[in-house]
N, C-alpha and C positions, 0 to 999 in steps of 0.2 A: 433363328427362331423356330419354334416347334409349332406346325398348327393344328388345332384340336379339332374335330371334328372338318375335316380337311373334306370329306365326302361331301359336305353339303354343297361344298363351291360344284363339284359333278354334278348335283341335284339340279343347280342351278344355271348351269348352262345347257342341262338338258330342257330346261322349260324358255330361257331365254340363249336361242342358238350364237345369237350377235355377241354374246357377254363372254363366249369363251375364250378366244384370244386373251383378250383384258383379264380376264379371272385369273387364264395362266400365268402371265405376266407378272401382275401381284403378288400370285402363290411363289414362284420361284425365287422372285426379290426379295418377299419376305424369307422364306426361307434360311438365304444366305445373311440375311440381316443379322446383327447381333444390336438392337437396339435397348440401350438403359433408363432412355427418357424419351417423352412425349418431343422433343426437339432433335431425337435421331431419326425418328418418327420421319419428321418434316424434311431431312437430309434427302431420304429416298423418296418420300411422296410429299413432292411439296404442298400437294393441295390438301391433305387429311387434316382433321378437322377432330379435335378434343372438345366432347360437351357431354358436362354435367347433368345424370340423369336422377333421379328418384333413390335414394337410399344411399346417397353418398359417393355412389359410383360415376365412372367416366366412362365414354366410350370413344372410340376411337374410331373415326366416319371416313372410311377413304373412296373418292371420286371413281367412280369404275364408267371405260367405256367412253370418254371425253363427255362425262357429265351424265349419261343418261341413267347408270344405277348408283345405289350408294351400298356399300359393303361395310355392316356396322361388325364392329367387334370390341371387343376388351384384352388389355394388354395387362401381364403381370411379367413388367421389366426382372422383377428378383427371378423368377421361374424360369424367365425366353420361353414363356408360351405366349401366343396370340389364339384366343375364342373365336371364331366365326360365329356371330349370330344371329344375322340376319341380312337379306338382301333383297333390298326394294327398287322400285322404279325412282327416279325424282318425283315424281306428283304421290306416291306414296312415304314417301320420307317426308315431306312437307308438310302432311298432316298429324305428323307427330305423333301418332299412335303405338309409333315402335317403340318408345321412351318405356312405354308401362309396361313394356314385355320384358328388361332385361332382369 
């Protein structure tokens, strides 16, 4: 998989120092991924999570950190790219405000 905007995961380990292990992690699995569907998806990260946001769209919520951030993105399986769009705490993903940003 291709990831877009790949800098922001660096943004975000510079603000949260604990999240960069884990960030790397993801980045390099994804990577090598070649995922078609939201169920290859779940192959390599069993805990990510597809939910339906505002305009049709899904996003793609994976567990970062054993729980403590959530790393949302959008996947366009035809393309092999994955979006990074955003990354929260849990107390901040739980207020759902990110929904209306994508």
């Amino acid at each position: 998989m291709r990831i877009i905007k790949e800098t922001r995961l660096k943004e975000y380990w510079q603000e949260h120092e604990r999240a960069k292990n884990p960030l790397e992690h993801w980045r390099d699995a994804t990577r090598e991924a070649e995922w078609k569907s939201f169920q290859d998806v779940r192959k390599t990260f069993g805990s990510a999570d597809s939910v339906p946001v505002d305009g049709g769209k899904t996003a793609i919520i994976f567990d970062i950190g054993g729980n403590k951030w959530r790393l949302i993105t959008t996947i366009h399986y035809n393309t092999q790219i994955v979006y990074v769009r955003q990354f929260l705490t849990h107390p901040e993903y739980d207020k759902g405000q990110w929904k209306n940003n994508l």
